[in-house]
VOBA-1610 file (N, C-alpha, C; in pm, whole numbers, padded with zeros to 5 digits, always signed):
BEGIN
Unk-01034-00142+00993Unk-01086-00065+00882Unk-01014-00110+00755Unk-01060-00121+00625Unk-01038-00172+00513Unk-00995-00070+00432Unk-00937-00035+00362Unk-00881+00056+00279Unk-00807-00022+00109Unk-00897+00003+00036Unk-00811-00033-00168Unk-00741+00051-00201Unk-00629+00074-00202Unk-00562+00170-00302Unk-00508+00095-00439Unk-00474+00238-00517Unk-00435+00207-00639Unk-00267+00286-00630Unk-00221+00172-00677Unk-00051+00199-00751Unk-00001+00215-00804Unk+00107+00339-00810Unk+00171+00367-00939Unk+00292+00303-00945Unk+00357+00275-01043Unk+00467+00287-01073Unk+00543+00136-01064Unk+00477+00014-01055Unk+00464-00084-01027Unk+00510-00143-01180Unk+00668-00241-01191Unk+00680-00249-01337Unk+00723-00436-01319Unk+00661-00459-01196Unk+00694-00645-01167Unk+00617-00676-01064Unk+00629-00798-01049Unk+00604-00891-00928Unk+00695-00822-00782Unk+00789-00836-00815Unk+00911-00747-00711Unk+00886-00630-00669Unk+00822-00555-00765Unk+00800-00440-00715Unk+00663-00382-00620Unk+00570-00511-00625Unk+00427-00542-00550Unk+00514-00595-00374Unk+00590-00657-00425Unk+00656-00708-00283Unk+00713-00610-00226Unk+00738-00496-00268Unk+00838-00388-00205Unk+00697-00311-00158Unk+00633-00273-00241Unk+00488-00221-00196Unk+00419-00262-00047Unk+00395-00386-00046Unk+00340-00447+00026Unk+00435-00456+00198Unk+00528-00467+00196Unk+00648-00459+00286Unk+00668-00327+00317Unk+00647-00207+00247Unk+00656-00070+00316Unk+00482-00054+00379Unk+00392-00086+00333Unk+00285-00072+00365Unk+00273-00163+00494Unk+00310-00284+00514Unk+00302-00365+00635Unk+00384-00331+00748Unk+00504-00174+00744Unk+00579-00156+00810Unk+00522-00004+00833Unk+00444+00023+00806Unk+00342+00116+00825Unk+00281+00126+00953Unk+00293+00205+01062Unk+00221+00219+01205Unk+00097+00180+01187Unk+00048+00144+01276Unk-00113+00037+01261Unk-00182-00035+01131Unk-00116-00026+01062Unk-00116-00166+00943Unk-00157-00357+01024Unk-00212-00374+00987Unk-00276-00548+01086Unk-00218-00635+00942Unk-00287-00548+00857Unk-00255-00686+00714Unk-00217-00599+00551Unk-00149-00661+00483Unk-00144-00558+00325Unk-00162-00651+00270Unk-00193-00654+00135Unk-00181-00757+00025Unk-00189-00658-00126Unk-00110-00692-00187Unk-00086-00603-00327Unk-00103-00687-00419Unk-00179-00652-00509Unk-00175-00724-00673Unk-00104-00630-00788Unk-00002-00732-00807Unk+00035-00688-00934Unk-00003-00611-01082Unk-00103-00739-01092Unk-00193-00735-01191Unk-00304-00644-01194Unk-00363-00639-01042Unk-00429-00527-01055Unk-00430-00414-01022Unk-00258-00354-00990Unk-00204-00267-00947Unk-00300-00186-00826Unk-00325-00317-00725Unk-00393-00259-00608Unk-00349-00291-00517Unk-00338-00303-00374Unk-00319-00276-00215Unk-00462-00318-00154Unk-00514-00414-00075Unk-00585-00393+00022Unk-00527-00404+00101Unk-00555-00313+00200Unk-00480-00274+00321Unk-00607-00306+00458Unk-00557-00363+00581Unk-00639-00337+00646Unk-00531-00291+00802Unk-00623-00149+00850Unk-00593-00080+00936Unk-00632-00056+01069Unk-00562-00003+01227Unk-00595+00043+01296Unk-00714+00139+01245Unk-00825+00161+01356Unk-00898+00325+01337Unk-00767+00409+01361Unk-00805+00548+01289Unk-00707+00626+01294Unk-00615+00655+01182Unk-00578+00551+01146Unk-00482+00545+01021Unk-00539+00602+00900Unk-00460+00743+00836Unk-00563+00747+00745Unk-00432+00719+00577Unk-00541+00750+00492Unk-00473+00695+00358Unk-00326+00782+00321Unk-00381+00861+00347Unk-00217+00958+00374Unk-00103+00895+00397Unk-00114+00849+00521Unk+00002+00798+00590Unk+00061+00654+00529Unk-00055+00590+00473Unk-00040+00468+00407Unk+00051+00547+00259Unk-00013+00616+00220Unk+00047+00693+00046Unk+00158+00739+00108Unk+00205+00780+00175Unk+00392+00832+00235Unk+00476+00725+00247Unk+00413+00591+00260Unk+00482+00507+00300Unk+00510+00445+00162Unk+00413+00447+00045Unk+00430+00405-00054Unk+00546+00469-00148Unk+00496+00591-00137Unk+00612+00712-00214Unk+00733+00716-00131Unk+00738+00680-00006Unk+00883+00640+00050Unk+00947+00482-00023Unk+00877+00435-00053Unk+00946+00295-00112Unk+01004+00307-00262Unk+00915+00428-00365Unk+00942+00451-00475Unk+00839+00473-00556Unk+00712+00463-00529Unk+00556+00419-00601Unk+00509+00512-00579Unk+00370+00537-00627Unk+00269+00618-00613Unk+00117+00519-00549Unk+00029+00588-00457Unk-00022+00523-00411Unk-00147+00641-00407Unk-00280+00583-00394Unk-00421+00673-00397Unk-00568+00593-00349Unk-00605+00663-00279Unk-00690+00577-00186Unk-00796+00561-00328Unk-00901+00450-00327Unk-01015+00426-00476Unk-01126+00460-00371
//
């Protein structure tokens, strides 16, 4: 399952990599990819996984995160 979120709080390149690394360490996470630039996340997931759990993982790293 495919999931876009949008990111807060994102003030570098570094800080997309920290994004992307809590989201890929995320229980049933397969793949993440974050843009900087477009302060987004595609995420792709186990069924089951819902955006929640993906946004806890984000706000555990330091960010804000919201399913689009």
């Amino acid at each position: 399952m495919h999931m876009t979120l949008k990111i807060t709080g994102m003030h570098c390149p570094d800080c997309a990599v920290k994004v992307e690394e809590a989201l890929r360490e995320t229980k049933g996470t397969v793949s993440a990819k974050v843009s900087y630039l477009k302060k987004t996340a595609d995420v792709e997931v186990h069924d089951g996984v819902s955006a929640e759990a993906l946004a806890k993982s984000v706000e555990a790293a330091g960010y804000g995160a919201q399913r689009v």
